[in-house]
C-alpha positions in Angstrom: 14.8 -11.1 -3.2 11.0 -10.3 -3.8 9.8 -10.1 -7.4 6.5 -10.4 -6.8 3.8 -7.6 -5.1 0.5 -8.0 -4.7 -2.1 -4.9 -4.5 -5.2 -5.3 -3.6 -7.5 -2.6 -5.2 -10.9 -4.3 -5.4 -12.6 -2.1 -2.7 -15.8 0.2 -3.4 -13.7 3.5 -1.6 -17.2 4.2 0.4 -14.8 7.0 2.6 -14.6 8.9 -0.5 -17.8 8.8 -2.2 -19.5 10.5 -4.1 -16.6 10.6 -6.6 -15.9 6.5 -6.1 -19.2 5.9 -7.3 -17.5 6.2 -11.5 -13.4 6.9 -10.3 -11.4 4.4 -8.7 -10.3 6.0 -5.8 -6.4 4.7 -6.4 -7.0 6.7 -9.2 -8.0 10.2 -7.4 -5.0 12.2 -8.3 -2.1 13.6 -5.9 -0.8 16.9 -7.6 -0.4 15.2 -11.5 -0.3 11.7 -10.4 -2.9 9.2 -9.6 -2.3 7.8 -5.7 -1.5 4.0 -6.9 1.3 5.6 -9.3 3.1 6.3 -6.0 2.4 2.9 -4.8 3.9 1.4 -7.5 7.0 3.2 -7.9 7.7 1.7 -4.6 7.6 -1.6 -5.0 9.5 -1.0 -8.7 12.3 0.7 -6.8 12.2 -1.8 -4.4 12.9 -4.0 -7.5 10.0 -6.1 -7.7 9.4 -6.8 -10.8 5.8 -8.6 -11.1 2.9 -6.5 -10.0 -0.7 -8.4 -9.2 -3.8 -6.3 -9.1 -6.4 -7.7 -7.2 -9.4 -5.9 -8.7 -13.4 -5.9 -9.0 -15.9 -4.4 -11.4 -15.1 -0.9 -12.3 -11.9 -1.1 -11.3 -10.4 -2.0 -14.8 -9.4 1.6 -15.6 -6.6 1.0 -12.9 -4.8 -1.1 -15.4 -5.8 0.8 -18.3 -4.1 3.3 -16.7 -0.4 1.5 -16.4 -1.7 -0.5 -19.8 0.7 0.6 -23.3 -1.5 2.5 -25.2 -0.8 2.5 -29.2 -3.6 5.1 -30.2 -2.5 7.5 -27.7 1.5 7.6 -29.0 0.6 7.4 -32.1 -1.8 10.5 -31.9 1.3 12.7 -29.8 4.1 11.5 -32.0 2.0 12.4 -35.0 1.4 15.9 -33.5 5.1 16.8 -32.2 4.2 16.5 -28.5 7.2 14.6 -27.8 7.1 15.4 -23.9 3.6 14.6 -23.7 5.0 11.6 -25.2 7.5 10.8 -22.8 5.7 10.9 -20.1 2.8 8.2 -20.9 6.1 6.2 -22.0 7.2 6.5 -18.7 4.2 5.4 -16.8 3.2 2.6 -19.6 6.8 1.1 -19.4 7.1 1.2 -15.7 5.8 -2.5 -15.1 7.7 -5.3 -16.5 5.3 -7.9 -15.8 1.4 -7.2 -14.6 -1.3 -9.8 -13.7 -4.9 -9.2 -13.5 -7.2 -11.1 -10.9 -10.5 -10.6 -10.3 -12.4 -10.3 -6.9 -15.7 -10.9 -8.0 -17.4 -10.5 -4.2 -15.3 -8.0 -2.0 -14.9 -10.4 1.1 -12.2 -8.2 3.1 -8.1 -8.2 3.1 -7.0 -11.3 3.9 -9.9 -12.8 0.8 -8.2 -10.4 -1.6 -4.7 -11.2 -0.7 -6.0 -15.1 -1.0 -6.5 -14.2 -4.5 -3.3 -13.8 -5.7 -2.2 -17.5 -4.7 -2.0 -18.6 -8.2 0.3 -15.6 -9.1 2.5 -16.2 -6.4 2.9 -19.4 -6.2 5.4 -20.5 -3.9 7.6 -17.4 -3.3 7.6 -14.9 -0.5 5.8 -11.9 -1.7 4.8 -8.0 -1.0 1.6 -6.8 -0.4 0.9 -2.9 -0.5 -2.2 -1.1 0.0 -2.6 1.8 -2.2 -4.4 3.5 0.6 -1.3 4.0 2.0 1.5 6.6 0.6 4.9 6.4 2.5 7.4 9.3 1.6 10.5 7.7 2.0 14.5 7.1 1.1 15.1 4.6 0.6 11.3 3.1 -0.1 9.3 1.6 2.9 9.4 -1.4 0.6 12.9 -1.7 0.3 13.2 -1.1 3.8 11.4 -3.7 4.5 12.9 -6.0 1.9 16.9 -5.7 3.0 15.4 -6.6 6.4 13.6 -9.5 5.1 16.8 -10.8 3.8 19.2 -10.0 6.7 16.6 -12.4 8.6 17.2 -15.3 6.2 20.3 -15.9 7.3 19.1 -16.6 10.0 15.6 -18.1 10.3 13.4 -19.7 7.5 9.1 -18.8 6.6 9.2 -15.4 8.4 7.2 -12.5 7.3 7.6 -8.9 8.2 5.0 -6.3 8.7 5.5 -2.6 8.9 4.4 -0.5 11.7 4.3 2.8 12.9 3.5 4.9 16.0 0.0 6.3 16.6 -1.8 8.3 19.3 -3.6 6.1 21.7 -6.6 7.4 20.5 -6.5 6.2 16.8 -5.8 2.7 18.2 -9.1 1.7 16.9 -8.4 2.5 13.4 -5.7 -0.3 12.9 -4.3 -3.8 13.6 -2.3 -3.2 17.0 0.7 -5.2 17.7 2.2 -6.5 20.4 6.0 -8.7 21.1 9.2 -8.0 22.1 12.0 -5.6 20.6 14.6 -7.7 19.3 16.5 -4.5 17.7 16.2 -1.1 17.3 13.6 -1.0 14.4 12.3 -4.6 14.8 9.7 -6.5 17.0 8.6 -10.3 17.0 5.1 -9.8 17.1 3.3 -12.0 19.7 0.0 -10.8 19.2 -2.0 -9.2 16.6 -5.3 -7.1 17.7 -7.8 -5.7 14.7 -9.0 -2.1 16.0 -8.6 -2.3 19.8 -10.2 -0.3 21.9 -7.7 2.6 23.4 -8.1 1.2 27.1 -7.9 -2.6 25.6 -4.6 -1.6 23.1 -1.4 -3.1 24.4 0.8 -0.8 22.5 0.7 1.7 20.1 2.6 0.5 17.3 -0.2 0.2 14.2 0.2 -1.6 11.4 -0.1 -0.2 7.6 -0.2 -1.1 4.2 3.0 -2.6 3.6 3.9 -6.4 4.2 6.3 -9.4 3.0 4.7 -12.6 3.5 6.0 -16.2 3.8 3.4 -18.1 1.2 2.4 -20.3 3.9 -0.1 -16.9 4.5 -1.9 -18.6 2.3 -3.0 -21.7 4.1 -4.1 -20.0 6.8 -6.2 -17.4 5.0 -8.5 -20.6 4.4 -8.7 -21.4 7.6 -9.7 -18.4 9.3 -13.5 -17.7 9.5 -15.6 -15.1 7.9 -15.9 -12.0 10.7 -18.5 -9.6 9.5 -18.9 -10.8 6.1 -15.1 -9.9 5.9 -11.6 -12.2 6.1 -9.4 -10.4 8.4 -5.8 -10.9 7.0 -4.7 -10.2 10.7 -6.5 -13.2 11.8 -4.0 -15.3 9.8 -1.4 -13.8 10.5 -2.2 -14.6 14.6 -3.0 -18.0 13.2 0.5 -18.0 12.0 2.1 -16.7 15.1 0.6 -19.3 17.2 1.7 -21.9 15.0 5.2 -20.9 15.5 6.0 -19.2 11.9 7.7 -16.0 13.3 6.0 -12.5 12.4 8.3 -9.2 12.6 7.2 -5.8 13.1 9.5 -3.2 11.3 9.5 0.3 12.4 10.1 2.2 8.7 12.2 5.5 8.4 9.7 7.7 6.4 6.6 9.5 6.4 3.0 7.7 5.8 -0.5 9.3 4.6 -3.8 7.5 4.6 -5.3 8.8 1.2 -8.5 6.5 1.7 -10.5 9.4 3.4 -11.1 13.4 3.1 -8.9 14.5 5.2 -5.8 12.2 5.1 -6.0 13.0 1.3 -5.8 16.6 1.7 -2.9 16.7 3.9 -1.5 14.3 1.5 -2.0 16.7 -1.8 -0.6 19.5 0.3 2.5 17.9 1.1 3.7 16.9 -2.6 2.6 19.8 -3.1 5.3 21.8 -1.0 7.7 19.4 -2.0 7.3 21.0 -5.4 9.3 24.3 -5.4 7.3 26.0 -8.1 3.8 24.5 -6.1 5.1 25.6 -2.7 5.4 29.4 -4.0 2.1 28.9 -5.4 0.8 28.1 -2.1 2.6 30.5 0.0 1.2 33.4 -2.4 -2.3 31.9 -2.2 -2.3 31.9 1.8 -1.0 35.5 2.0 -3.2 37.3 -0.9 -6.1 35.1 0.8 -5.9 36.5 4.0 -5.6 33.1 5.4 -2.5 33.7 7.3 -0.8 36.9 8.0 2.2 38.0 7.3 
């Protein structure tokens, strides 16, 4: 199994500023919920059980945030606001085990997920991107996981990265993978492309926040050169390929949502937001009394 996830949260959030510039943007709120939140429960229903924040200055209130605070349930319980109560329970009791590392220079991905190689240690491991919000049931995560260990029956040091379908056109936004289907939701990945062009892209399957590596990731993010004043973590990983460790695509069942820019974010706050019964009446109301649709 996988007890350990790593999340790497050190980056400044320039797609969102203004508001980055004093709130971490895992922390911009979907509905009544910061975006990591969701990211965590994830990989906590996908029973990991030992959560590594890869962090850098300013980013501190991200673990204050799933941090026990004694003042604060002292104050509610002292005033009666027992479900006010309950709910910072539920968020500061969530994690079983958390570790703090510090990125003091953000160097890209693949520096931030070299970071956590003392956490680790020598254990396969998650990595998610709290960019990335996948609706799904089961989790991406767990997905991903019962995969991971259906394939150690069978093979030894493999790692697994999800994917997803994505117009041609938006090729250039992501790592593009190519291999050859071995099953109906799985691909051994050949080749790994960071941000083709469309006419240069040899599929269309993208890759997204959401990834169990073999440690061994970690030798080769010290091999791989600086690109950019960045560390690609898909240059190790095609580092890894070519050295014969085998790389899986998995194609999850769910729905994903880049929160890391304006408008990703807003389709993402409207679709909790539906999900909501009470929220989606809101909604509906608003649309018709606005004008903004008719009836």
């Amino acid at each position: 199994m996988i007890r350990k996830a790593v999340l790497p949260v050190a980056g400044l959030g320039t797609r969102m500023l203004p508001i980055t510039k004093v709130v971490p943007k895992e922390l911009l709120n979907i509905i009544d919920r910061p975006t990591i939140e969701y990211v965590v429960n994830e990989a906590i229903e996908s029973g990991v059980s030992t959560l590594v924040f890869i962090i850098s200055q300013g980013k501190g209130k991200i673990i204050d945030y799933f941090d026990i605070d004694m003042n604060l349930r002292s104050f509610l319980k002292e005033r009666g606001k027992l479900d006010l109560l309950k709910k910072v329970e539920e968020v500061e009791d969530r994690i079983k085990h958390l570790i703090e590392v510090r990125q003091k220079i953000p160097e890209g991905l693949g520096h931030a997920v070299l970071m956590a190689e003392r956490a680790v240690e020598k254990e396969p491991f998650a990595v998610l991107l709290g960019d990335d919000l996948v609706d799904a049931d089961p989790p991406c995560l767990k997905q991903m996981i019962e995969t991971y260990v259906e394939l150690s029956a069978k093979i030894s040091n493999h790692s697994i990265i999800a994917v997803e379908e994505v117009p041609i056109e938006d090729v250039s936004k992501y790592g593009i993978i190519d291999g050859e289907r071995v099953a109906e939701n799985l691909i051994k990945i050949n080749k790994v492309i960071e941000k083709p062009l469309p006419e240069e892209a040899p599929t269309n399957f993208a890759i997204i926040g959401r990834y169990i590596f073999d440690p061994t990731i970690f030798e080769y993010l010290k091999k791989i050169p600086k690109v950019k004043g960045e560390y690609q973590l898909t240059d190790a990983i095609q580092l890894m390929i070519d050295d014969g460790y085998p790389v899986y695509a998995y194609l999850f069942e769910g729905k994903r949502f880049d929160t890391g820019n304006k408008e990703g974010f807003f389709k993402t706050i409207l679709y909790y937001g539906i999900k909501d019964p009470q929220l989606k009446i809101v909604l509906e109301k608003f649309i018709k009394e606005e004008g903004i649709i008719e009836d």
